[in-house]
C-alpha positions as CSV (number, residue, x, y, z in Angstrom):
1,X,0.0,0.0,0.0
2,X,0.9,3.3,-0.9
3,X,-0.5,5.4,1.7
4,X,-0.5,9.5,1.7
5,X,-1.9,11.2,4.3
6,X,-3.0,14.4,3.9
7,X,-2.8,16.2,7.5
8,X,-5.4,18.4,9.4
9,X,-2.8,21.5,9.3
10,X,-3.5,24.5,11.4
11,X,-2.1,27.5,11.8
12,X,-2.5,27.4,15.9
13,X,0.1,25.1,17.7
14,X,-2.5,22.5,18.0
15,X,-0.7,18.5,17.4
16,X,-3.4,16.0,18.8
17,X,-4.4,15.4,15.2
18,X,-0.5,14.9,14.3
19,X,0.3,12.2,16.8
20,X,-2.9,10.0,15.8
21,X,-1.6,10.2,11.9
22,X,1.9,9.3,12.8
23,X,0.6,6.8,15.0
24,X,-1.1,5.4,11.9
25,X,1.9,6.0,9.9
26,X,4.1,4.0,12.4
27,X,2.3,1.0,12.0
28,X,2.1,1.1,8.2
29,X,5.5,1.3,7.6
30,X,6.0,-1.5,10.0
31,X,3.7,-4.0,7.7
32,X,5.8,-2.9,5.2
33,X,3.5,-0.1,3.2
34,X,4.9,3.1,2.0
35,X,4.0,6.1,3.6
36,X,3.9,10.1,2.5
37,X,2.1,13.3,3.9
38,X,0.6,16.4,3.0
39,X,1.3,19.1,5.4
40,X,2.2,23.0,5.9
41,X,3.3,25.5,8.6
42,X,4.9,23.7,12.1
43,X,3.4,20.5,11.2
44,X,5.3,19.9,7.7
45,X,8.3,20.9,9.6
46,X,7.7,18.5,12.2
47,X,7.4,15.8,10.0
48,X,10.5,16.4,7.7
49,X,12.2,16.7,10.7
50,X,10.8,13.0,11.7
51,X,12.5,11.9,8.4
52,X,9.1,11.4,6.6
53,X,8.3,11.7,2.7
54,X,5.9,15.4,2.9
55,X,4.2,17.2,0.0
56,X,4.1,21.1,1.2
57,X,0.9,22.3,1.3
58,X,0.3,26.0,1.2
59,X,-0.4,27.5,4.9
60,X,-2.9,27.8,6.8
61,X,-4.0,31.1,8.6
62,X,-6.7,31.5,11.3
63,X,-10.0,32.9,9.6
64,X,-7.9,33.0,6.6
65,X,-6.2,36.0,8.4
66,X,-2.4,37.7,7.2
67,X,0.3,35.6,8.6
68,X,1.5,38.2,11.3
69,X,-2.1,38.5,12.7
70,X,-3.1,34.6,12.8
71,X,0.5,34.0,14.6
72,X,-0.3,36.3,17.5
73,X,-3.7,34.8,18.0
74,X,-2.7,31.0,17.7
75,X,0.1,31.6,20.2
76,X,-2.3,33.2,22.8
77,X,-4.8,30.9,22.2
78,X,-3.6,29.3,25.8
79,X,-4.2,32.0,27.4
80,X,-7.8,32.5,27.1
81,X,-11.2,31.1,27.9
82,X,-14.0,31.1,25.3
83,X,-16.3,34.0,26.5
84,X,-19.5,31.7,26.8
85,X,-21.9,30.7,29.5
86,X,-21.0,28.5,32.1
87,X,-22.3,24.8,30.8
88,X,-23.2,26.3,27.6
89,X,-21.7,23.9,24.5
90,X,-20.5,26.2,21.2
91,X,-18.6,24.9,18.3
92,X,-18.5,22.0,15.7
93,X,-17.1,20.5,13.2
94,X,-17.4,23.2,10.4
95,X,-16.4,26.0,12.6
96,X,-13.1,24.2,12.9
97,X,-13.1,23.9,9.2
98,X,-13.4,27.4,9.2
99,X,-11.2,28.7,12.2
100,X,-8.7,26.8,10.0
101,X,-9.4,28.6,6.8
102,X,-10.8,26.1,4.6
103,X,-13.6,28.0,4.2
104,X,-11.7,30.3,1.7
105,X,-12.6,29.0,-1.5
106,X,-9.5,30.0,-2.9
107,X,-7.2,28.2,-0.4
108,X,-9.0,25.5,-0.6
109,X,-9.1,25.3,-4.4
110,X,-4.7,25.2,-4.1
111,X,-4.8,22.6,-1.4
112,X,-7.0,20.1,-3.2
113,X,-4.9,21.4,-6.7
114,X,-1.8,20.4,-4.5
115,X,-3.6,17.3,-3.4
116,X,-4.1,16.1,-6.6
117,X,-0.2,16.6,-7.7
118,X,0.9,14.8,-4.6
119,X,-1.3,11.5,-5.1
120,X,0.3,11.4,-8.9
121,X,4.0,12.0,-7.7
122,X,3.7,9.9,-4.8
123,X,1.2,6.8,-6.9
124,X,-0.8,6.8,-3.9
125,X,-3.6,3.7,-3.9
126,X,-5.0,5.1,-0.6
127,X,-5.4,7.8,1.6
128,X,-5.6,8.1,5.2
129,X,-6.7,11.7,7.6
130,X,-7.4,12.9,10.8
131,X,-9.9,15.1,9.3
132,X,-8.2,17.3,6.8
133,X,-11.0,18.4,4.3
134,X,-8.2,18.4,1.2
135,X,-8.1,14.6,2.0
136,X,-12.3,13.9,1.4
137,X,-12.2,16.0,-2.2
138,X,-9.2,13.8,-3.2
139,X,-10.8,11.0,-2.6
140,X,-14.1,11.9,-4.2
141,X,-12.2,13.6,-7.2
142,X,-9.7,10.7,-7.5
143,X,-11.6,7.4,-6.6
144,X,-8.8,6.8,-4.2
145,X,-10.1,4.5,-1.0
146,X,-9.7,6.9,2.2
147,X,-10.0,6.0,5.8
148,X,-10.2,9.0,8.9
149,X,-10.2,9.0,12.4
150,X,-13.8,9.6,14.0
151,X,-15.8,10.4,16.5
152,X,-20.1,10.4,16.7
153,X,-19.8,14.0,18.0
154,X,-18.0,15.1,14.6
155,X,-21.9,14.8,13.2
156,X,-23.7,17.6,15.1
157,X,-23.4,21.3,13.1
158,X,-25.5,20.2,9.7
159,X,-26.7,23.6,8.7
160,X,-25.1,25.4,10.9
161,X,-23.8,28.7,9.5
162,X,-20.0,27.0,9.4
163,X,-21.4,24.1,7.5
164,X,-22.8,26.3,4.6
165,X,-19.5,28.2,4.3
166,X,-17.8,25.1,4.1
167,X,-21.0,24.1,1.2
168,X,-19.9,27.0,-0.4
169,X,-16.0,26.5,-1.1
170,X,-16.5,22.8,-1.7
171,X,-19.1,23.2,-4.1
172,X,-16.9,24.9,-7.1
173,X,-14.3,22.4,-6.7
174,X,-16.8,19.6,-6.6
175,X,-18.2,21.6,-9.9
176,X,-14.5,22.0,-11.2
177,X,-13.3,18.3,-11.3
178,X,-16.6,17.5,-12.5
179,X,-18.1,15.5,-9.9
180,X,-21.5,15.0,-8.0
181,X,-22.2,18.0,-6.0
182,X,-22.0,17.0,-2.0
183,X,-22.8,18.9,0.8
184,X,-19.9,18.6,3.4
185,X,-21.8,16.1,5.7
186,X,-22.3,13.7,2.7
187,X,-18.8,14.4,1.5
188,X,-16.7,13.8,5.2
189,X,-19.5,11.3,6.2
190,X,-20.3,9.1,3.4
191,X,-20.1,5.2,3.9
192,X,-17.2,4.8,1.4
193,X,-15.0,6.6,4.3
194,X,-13.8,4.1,6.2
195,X,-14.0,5.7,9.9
196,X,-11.1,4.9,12.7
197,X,-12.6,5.3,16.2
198,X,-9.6,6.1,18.4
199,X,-11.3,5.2,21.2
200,X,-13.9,2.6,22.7
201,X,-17.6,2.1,22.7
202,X,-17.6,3.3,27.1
203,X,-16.5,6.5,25.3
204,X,-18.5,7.2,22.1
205,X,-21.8,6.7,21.0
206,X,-21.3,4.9,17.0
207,X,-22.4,1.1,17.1
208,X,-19.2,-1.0,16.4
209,X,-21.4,-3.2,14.7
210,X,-21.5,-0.7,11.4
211,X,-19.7,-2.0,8.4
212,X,-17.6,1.4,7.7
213,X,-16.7,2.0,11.6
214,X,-13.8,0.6,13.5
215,X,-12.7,1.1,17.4
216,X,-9.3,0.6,17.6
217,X,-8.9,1.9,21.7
218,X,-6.3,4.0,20.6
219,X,-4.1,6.5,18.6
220,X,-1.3,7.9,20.7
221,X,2.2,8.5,19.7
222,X,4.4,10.7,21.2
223,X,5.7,13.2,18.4
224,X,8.7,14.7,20.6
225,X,11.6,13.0,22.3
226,X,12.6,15.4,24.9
227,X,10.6,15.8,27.7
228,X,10.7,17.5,31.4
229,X,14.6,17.8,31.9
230,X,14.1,17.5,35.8
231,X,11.4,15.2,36.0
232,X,12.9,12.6,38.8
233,X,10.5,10.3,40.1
234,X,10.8,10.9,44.3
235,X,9.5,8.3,46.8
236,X,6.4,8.8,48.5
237,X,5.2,12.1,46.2
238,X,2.4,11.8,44.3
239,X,1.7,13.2,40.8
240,X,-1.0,15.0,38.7
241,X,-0.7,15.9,35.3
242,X,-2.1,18.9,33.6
243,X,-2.9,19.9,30.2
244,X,-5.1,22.3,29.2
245,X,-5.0,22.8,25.4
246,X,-6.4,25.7,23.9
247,X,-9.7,27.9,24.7
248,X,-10.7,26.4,27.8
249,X,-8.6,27.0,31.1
250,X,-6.4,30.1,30.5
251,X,-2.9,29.7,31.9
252,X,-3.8,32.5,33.9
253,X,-6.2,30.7,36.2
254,X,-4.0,27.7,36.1
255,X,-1.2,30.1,37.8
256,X,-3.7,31.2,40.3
257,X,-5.4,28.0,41.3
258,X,-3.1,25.0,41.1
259,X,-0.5,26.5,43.8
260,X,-3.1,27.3,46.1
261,X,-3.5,23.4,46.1
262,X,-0.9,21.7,45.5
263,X,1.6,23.7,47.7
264,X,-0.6,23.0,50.9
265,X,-0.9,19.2,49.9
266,X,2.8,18.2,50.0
267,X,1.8,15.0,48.8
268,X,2.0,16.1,45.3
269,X,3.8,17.7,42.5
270,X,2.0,19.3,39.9
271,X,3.2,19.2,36.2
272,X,1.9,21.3,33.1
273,X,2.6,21.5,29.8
274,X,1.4,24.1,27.4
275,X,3.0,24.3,24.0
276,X,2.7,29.0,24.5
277,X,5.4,28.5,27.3
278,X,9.0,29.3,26.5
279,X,10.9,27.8,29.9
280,X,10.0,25.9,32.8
281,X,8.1,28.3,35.7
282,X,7.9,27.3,38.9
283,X,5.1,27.6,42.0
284,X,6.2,25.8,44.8
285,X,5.2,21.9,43.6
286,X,3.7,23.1,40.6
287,X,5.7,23.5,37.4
288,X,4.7,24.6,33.8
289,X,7.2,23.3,31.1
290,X,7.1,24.0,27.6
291,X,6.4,20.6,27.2
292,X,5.5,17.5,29.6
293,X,6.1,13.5,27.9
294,X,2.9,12.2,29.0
295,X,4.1,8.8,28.4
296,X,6.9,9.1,30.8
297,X,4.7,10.7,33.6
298,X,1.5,9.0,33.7
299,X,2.7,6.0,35.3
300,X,3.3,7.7,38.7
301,X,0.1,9.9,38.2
302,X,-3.0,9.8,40.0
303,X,-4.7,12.3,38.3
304,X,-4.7,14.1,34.9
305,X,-6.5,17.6,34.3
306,X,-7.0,18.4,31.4
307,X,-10.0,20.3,28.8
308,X,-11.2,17.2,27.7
309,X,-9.0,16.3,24.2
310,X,-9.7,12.6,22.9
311,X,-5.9,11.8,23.2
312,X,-5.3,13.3,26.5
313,X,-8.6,11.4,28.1
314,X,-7.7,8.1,26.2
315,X,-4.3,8.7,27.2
316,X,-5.0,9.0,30.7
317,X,-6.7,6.2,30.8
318,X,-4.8,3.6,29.2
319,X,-2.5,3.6,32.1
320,X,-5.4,3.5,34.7
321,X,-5.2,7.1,35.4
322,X,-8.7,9.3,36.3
323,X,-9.6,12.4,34.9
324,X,-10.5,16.1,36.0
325,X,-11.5,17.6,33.3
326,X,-12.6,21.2,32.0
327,X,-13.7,21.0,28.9
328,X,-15.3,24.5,28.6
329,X,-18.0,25.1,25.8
330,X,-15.9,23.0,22.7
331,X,-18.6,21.0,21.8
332,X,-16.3,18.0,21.4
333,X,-14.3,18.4,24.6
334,X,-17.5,18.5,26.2
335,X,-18.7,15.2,25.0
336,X,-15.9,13.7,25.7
337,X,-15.9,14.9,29.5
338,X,-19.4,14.0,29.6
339,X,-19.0,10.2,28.7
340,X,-15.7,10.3,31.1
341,X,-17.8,11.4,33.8
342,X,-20.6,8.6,33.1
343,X,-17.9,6.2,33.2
344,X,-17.0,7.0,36.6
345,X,-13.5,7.2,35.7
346,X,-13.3,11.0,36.5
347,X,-15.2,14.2,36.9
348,X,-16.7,17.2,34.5
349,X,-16.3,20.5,35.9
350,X,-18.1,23.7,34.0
351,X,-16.0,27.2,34.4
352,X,-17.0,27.8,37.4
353,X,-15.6,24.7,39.6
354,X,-12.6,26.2,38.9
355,X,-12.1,26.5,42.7
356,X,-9.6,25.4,45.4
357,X,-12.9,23.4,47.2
358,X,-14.2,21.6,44.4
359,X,-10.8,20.1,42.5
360,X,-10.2,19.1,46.3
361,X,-13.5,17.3,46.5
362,X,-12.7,15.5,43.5
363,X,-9.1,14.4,44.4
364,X,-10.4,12.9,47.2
365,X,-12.2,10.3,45.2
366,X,-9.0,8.9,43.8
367,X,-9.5,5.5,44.8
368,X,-12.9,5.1,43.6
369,X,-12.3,6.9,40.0
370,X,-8.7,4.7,39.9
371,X,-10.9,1.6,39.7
372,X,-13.2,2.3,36.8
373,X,-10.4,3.9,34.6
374,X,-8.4,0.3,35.1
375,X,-11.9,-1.3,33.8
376,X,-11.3,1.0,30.7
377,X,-7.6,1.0,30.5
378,X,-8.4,-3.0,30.2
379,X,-10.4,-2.4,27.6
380,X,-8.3,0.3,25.4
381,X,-5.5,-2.2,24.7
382,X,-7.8,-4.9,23.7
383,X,-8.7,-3.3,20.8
384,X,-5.1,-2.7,19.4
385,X,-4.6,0.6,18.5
386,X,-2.9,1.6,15.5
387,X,-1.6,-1.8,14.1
388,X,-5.4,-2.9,14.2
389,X,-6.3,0.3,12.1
390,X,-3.7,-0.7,9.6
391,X,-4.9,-4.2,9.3
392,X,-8.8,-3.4,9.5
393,X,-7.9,-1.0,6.9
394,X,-6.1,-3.7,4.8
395,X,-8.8,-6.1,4.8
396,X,-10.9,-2.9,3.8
397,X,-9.5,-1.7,0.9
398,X,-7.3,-4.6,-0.5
């Protein structure tokens, strides 16, 4: 197999879509299959630097914004909280699409143009996204078979005012390459796209037993080999891990909050990592690093908080570790918090619980939120992560 994988690029410093495709990648090289992306900005440079085969792309801007403007705002991006009502859910799908500037009929028109000249050079026979809209025109305009990464929540927003701006720049490239016109539901959600659930049916609400769906428990590779410089693992402390994202917990509130608890409970040290921080800060036993290697942490966790990304939450979880989570009003990190918090495996908290009292309630109720996120971490690796999405999507397609 000849697999190109045309990546979900944005201008923000955003990578949770990166490390499920390399994840992917990973696996297909392994089976022997060759492998080549389509990227731009940080993430094509992030991948070259990973030694992989990439196609440039051109970049991405928020809103389709100048360069200058769109780098202030994606850097800061950490440092705010969505101005919406406490509990209120905002966002979808589309509005992604068009935060990311895909809604600009002209960009989009060069991406899929530069799509098409990457699946001749490279003689792809299949493509493979984490959502990247390029990737569903290619495979409509070039018959090519294409499997994404999925989640149930990706289909709420159908009319939405996002959706028809994404209708609109689709539709003359649809009309260009002379094929059917779609709407972008029926385009991103047809049953020809094979869908990749990183996850498992405790967490999402798409019946495994649909011919075009497949949980694989997990997508998780760690797209950075450095990680906390001082991180020493010290006898009798115990550890919580924090990330926040973008656009739900400001860093802000983080600074003010998390010292207030953590430096009273000596019991624990406190690690952050937020992509907008340049070096390591420190408040008493909490620490904010530029980055935090989740995988080498989490073992000696006994909490994560985070905003509520799939990667972070399945993360977590595959090594038995509950969740706090603030997911804000993203629609998807709210969904995702929400099923957590059905599970039992950790707790939802709206903008408001961001108090001293209430995330000391919920570490209290370690012990009892430990046990149900073993039941799931169980049940992630039994569903085989990205080698079984390279072999469901095998037997799919060949």
């Amino acid at each position: 197999m000849r697999l190109l994988i045309p990546v979900f690029s944005p201008a923000h410093p955003e990578l949770g879509g990166l490390t499920r495709v390399i994840a992917v990648a990973e696996a297909a090289i392994k089976r022997g299959h060759q492998v080549a992306f389509c990227a731009s900005g940080h993430i094509e440079a992030t991948l070259r630097n990973r030694g992989y085969q990439v196609y440039a792309m051109p970049p991405s801007t928020v809103f389709g914004l100048p360069k200058s403007i769109s780098h202030k705002i994606g850097f800061n991006l950490q440092y705010v909280t969505l101005p919406f009502q406490s509990g209120r859910s905002f966002g979808d799908i589309w509005l992604l699409c068009v935060l990311a500037g895909f809604a600009r009929k002209s960009f989009l028109k060069d991406l899929v143009a530069e799509g098409v000249k990457a699946v001749r050079s490279f003689r792809a026979n299949a493509l493979f996204t984490d959502y990247d809209p390029t990737a569903f025109l290619l495979h409509q305009i070039t018959g090519l078979p294409i499997a994404c990464t999925y989640s149930s929540v990706f289909k709420q927003g159908t009319s939405s005012f996002s959706w028809k701006l994404m209708f609109r720049a689709i539709a003359p490239i649809l009309k260009h390459y002379k094929q059917p016109l779609q709407t972008p539901d029926e385009l991103l959600f047809t049953p020809s796209v094979f869908k990749i659930i990183p996850t498992i049916p405790e967490l999402d609400d798409v019946d495994p037993s649909r011919s075009d769906v497949c949980y694989v428990g997990q997508l998780c590779e760690d797209i950075k080999n450095n990680s906390c410089s001082d991180f020493e693992f010290q006898d009798k402390k115990r550890y919580v891990f924090t990330y926040t994202g973008t656009g739900s917990i400001s860093l802000y509130s983080l600074r003010k909050i998390l010292p207030q608890i953590f430096t009273t409970n000596k019991n624990y040290i406190c690690f952050v990592g937020a992509q907008s921080i340049k070096t390591p800060q420190y408040y008493g036993s909490v620490e904010f690093h530029p980055y935090v290697n989740a995988e080498e942490i989490l073992p000696y966790c006994d909490w994560t908080i985070c905003h509520g990304g799939q990667n972070t939450i399945v993360h977590s979880l595959r090594h038995s570790v509950p969740l706090i989570i603030f997911p804000g009003s993203i629609w998807e990190r709210r969904y995702n918090a929400q099923k957590v918090e059905q599970t039992g495996a950790g707790f939802m908290g709206e903008s408001n619980n961001l108090t001293v009292e209430w995330i000391n309630n919920a570490l209290k109720m370690q012990s009892e939120c430990a046990k149900q996120a073993k039941i799931l971490s169980d049940q992630i690796y039994s569903y085989g992560g990205a080698d079984s999405a390279i072999e469901k999507i095998e037997q799919k397609f060949f």
